[in-house]
Backbone as JSON, one array per atom type, in Angstrom:
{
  "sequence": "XXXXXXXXXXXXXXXXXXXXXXXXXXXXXXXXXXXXXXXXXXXXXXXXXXXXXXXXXXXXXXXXXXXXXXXXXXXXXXXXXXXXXXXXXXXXXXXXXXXXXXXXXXXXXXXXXXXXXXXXXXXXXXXXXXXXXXXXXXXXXXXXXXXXXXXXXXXXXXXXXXXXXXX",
  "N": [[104.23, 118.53, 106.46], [105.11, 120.92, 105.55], [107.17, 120.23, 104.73], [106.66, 119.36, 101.9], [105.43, 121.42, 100.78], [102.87, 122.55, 101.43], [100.71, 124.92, 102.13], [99.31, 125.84, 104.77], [100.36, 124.26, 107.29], [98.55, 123.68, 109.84], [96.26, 123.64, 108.2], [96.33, 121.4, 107.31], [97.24, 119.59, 108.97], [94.81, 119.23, 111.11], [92.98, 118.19, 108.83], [94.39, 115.76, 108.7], [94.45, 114.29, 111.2], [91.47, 114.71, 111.51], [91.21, 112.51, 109.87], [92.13, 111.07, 110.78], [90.55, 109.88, 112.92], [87.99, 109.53, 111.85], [88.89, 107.47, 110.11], [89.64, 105.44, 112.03], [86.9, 104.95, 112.86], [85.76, 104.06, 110.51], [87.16, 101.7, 109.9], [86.1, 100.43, 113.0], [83.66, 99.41, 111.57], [84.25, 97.79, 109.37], [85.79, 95.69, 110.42], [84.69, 93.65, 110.43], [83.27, 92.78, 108.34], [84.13, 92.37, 106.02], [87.04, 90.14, 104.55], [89.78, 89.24, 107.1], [92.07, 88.63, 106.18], [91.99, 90.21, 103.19], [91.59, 93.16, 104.14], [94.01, 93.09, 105.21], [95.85, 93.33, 103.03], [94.61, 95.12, 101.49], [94.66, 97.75, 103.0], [97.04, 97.62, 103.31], [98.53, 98.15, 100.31], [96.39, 100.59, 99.61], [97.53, 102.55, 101.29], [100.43, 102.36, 100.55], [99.78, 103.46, 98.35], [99.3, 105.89, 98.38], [101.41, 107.34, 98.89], [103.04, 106.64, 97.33], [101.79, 108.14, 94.82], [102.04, 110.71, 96.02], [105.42, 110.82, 96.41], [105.77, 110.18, 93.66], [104.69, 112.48, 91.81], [105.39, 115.55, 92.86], [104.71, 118.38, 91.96], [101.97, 118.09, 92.87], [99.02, 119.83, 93.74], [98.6, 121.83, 97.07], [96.2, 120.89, 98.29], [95.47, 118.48, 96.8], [97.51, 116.9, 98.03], [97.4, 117.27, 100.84], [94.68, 115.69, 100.48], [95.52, 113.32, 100.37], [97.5, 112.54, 102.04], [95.64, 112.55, 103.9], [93.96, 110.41, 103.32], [96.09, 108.48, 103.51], [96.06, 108.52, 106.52], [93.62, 107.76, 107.13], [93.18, 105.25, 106.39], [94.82, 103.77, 107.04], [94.33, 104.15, 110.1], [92.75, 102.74, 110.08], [92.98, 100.24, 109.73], [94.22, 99.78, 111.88], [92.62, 98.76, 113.52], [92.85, 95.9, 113.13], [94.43, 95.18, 114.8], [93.22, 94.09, 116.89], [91.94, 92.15, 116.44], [92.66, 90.31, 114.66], [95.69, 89.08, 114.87], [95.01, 87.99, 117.27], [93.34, 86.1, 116.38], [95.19, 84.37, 115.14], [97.2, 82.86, 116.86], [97.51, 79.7, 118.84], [95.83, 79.11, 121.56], [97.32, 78.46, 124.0], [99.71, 79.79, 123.48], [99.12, 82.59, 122.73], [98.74, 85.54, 123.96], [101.72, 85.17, 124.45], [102.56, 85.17, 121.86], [100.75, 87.67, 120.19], [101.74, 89.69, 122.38], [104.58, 89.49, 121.32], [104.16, 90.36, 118.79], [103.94, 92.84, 118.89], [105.8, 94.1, 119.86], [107.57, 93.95, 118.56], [106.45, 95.37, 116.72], [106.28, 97.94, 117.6], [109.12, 98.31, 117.98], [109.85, 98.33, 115.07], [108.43, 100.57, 114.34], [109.66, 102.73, 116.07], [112.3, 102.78, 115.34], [111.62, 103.66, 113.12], [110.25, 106.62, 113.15], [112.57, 107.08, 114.23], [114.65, 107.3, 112.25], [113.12, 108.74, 110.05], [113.03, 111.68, 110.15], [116.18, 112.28, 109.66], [116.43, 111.0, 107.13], [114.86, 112.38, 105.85], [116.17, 114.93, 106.09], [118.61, 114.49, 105.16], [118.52, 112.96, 102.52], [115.99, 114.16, 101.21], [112.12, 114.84, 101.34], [111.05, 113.5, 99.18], [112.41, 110.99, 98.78], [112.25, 110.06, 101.11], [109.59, 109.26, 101.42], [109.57, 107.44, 99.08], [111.05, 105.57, 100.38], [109.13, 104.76, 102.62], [107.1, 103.98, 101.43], [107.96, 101.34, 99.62], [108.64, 99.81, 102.1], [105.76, 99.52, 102.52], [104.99, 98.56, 100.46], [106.31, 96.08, 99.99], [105.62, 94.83, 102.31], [102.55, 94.11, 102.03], [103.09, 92.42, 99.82], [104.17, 90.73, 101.02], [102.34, 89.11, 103.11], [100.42, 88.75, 100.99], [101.42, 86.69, 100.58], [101.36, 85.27, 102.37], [99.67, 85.74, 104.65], [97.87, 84.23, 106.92], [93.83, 83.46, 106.33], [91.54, 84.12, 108.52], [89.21, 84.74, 109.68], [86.61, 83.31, 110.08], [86.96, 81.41, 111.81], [86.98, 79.49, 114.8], [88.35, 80.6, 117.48], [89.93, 78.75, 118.85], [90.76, 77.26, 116.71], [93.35, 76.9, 115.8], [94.07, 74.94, 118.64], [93.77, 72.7, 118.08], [96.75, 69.99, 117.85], [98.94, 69.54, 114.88], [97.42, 71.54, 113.69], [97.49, 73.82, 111.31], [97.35, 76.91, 110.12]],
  "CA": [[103.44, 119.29, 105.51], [105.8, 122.0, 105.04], [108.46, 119.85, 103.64], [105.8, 119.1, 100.97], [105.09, 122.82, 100.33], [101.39, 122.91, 101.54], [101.57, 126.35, 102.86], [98.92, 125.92, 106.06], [99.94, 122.93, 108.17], [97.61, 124.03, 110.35], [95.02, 123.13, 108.09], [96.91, 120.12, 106.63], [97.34, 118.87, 110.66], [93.58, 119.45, 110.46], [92.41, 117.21, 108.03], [94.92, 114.53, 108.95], [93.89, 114.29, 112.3], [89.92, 114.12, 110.99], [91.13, 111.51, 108.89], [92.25, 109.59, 111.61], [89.53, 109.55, 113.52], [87.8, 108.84, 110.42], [89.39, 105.95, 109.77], [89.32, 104.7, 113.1], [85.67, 104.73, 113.29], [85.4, 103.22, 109.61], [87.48, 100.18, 110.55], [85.51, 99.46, 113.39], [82.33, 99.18, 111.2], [84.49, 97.41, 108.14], [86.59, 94.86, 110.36], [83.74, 92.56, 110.9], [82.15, 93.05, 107.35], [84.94, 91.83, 105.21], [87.85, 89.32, 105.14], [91.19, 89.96, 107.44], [93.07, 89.12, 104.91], [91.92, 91.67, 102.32], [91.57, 94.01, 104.97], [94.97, 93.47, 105.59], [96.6, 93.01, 101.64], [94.25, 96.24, 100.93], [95.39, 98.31, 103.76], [98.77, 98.24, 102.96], [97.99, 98.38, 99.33], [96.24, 101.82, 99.6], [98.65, 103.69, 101.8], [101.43, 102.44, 99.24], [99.54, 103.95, 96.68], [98.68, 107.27, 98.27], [101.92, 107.96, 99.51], [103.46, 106.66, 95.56], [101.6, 109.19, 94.12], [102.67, 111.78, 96.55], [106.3, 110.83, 95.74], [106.14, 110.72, 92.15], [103.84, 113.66, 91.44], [106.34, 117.0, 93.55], [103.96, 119.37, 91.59], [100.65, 118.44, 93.17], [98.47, 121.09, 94.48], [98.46, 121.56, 98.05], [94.52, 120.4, 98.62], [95.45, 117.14, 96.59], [98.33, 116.94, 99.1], [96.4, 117.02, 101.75], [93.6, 114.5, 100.7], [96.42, 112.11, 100.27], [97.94, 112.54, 103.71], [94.25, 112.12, 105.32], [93.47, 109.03, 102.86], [96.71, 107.67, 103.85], [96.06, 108.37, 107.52], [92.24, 107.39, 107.44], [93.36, 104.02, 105.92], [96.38, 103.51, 108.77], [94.5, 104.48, 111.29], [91.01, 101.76, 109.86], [93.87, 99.08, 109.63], [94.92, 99.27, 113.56], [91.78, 98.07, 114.1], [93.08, 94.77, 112.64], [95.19, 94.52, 115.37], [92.23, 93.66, 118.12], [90.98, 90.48, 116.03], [93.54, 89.49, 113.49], [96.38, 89.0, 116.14], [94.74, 86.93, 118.52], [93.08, 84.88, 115.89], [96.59, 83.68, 114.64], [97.56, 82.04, 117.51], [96.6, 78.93, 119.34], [95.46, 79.81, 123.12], [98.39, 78.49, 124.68], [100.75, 80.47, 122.85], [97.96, 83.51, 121.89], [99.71, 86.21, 124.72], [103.09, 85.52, 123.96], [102.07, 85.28, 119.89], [100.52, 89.09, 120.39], [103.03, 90.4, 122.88], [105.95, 89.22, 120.38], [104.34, 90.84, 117.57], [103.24, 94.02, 119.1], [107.19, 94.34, 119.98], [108.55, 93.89, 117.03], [105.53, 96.32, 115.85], [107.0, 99.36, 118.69], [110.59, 98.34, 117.3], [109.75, 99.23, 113.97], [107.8, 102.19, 115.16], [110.75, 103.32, 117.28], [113.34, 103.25, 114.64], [111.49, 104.44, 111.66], [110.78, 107.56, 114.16], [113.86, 108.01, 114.83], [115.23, 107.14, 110.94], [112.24, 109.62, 109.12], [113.7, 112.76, 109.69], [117.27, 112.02, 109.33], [116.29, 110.74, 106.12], [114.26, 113.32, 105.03], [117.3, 116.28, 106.43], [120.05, 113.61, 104.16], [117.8, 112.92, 101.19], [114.91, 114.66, 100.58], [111.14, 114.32, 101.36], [110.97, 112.5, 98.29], [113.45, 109.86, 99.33], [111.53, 109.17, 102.34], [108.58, 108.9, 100.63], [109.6, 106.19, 98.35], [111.32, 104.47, 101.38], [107.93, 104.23, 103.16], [106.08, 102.91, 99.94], [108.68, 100.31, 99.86], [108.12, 99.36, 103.47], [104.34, 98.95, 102.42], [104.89, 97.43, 99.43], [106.8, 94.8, 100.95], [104.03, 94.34, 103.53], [101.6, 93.96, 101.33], [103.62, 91.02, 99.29], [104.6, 88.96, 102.26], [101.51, 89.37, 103.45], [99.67, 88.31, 100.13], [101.9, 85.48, 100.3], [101.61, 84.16, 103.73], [98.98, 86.2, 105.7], [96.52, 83.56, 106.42], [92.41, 83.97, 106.48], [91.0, 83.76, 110.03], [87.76, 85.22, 109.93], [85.74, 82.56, 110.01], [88.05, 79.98, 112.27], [87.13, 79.91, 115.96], [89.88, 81.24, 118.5], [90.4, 77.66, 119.36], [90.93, 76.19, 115.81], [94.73, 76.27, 116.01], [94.75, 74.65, 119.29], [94.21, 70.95, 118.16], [98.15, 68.99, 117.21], [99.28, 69.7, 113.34], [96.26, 72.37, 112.39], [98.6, 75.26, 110.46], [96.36, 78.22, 109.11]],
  "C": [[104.28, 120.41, 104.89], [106.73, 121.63, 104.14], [107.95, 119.73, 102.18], [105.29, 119.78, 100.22], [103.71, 122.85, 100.23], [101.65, 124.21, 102.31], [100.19, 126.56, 104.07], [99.11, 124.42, 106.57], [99.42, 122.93, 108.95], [96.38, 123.17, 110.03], [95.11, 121.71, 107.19], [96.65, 118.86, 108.11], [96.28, 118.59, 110.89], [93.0, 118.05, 110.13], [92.86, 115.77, 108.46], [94.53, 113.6, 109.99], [92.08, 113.97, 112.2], [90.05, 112.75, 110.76], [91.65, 110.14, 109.78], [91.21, 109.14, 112.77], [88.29, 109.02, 112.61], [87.26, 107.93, 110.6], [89.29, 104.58, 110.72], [87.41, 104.12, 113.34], [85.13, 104.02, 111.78], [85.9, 101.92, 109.6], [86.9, 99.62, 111.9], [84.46, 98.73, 112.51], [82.81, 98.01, 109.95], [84.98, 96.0, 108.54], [85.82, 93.57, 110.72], [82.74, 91.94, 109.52], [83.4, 92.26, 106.0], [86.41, 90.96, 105.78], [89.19, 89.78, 105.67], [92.31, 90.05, 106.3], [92.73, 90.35, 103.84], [91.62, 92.67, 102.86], [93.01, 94.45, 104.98], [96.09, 94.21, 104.53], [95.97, 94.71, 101.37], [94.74, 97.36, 101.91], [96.82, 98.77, 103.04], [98.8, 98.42, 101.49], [97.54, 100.08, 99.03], [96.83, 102.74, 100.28], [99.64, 103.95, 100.95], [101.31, 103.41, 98.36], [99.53, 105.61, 96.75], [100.65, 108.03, 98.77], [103.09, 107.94, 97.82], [103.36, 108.27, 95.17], [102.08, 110.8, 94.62], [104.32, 111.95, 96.3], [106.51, 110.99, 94.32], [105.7, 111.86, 91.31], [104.89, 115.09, 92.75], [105.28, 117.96, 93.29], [102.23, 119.44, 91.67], [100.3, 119.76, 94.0], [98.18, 120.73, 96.06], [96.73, 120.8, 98.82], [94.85, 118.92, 98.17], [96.29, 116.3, 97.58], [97.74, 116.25, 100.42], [95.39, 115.88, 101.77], [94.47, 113.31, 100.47], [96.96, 111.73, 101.34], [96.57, 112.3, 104.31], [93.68, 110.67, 104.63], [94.45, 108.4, 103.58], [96.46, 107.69, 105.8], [94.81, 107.95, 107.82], [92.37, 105.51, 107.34], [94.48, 103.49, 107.19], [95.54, 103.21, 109.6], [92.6, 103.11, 111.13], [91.96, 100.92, 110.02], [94.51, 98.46, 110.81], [93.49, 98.65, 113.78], [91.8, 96.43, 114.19], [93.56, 94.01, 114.09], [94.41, 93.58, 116.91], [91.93, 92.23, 117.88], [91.9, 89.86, 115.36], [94.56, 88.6, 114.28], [96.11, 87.61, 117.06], [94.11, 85.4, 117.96], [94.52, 83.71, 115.12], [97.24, 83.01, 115.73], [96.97, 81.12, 118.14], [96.55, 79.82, 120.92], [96.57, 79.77, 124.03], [99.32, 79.45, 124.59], [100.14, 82.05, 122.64], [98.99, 85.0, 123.13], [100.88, 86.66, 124.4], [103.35, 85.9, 122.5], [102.11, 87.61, 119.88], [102.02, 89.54, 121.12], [104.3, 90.55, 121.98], [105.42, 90.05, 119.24], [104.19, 92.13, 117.92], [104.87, 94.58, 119.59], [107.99, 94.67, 119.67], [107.66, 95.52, 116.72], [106.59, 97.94, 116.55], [108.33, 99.35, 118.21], [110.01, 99.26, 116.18], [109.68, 100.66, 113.7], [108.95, 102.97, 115.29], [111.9, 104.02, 115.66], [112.34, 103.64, 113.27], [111.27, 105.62, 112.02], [111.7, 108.1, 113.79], [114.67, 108.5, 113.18], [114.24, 108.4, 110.28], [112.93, 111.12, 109.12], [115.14, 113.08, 109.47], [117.19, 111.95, 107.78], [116.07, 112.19, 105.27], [115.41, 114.96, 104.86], [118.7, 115.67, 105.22], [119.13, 113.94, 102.79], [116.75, 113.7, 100.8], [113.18, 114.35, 100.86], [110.89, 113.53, 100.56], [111.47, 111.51, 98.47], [112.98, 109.02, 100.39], [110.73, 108.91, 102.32], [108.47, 108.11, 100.3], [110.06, 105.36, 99.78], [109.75, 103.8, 102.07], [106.77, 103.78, 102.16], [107.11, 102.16, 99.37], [108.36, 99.32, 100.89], [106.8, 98.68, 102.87], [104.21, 98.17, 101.63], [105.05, 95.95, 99.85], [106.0, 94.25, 101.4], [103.01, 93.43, 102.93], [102.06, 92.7, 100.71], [104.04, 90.1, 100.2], [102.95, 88.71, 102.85], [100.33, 88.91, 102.2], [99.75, 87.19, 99.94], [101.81, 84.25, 101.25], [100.3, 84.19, 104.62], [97.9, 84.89, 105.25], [94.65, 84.17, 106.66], [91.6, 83.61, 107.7], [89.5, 83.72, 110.27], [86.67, 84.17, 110.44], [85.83, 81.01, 110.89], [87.19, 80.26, 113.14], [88.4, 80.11, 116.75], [90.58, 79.7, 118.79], [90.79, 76.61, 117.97], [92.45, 75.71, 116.07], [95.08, 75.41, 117.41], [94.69, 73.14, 119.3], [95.57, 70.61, 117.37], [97.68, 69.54, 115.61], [98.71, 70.79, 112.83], [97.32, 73.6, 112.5], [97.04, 75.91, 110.03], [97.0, 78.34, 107.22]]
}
């Protein structure tokens, strides 16, 4: 928040923190009500967008600031919910364990080193710089993910486990 020039992170930390509890409690109520896939495509979609505008706009006002950091963390934090149902429906049963475990791996990798990479970045380049990097990241997401993610919702847990059936 500070790098951003909101001048209480206090009450920036605040909001963000609301916003993830939020979010959490609006993705339970949402991830049953609409499809994973556009759950998933929109997700990453609206973080992109909020964290865009926070990069290309420097001269927002700290309040707009702020509702951008708690959209983007209300939306994050509705989108882990994905990971309870979406996850498990993508694999067959045999495989469904190791499927999750392997992705949730990769997921803590990522985690780990973008961590460790975010403020490096931001001390080299600039909050702005790291900004666009992580609405890159999402972007990305969002296009492989438009391109591949398949639609589960409506499968049972056991569809993938008869010979040949692909999602």
């Amino acid at each position: 928040m500070s790098a951003m020039n909101v001048k209480s992170g206090y009450v920036g930390g605040l909001f963000y923190n609301l916003a993830l509890l939020i979010g959490a409690i609006a993705g339970l109520t949402v991830v049953d009500r609409v499809s994973r896939r556009a759950f998933l495509i929109g997700s990453f979609s609206a973080t992109a967008a909020s964290l865009f505008i926070l990069s290309v706009y420097p001269q927002l006002p700290s309040a707009a600031m702020t509702v951008l950091f708690a959209l983007f963390a209300g939306v994050l934090s509705a989108a882990s919910n994905l990971v309870y149902v979406y996850l498990p429906e993508l694999f067959p049963t045999d495989l469904r364990a190791s499927g999750i475990g392997l992705a949730i791996a990769c997921s803590r990798t990522g985690s780990a080193f973008s961590t460790f990479l975010l403020p490096i970045m931001v001390e080299s380049y600039g909050v702005r710089s790291a900004l666009n990097a992580c609405v890159a990241v999402l972007a990305i997401g969002a296009i492989v993910c438009h391109r591949w993610a398949p639609e589960t919702r409506y499968l049972p847990l056991t569809a993938l486990d008869e010979p040949g059936t692909l999602l």
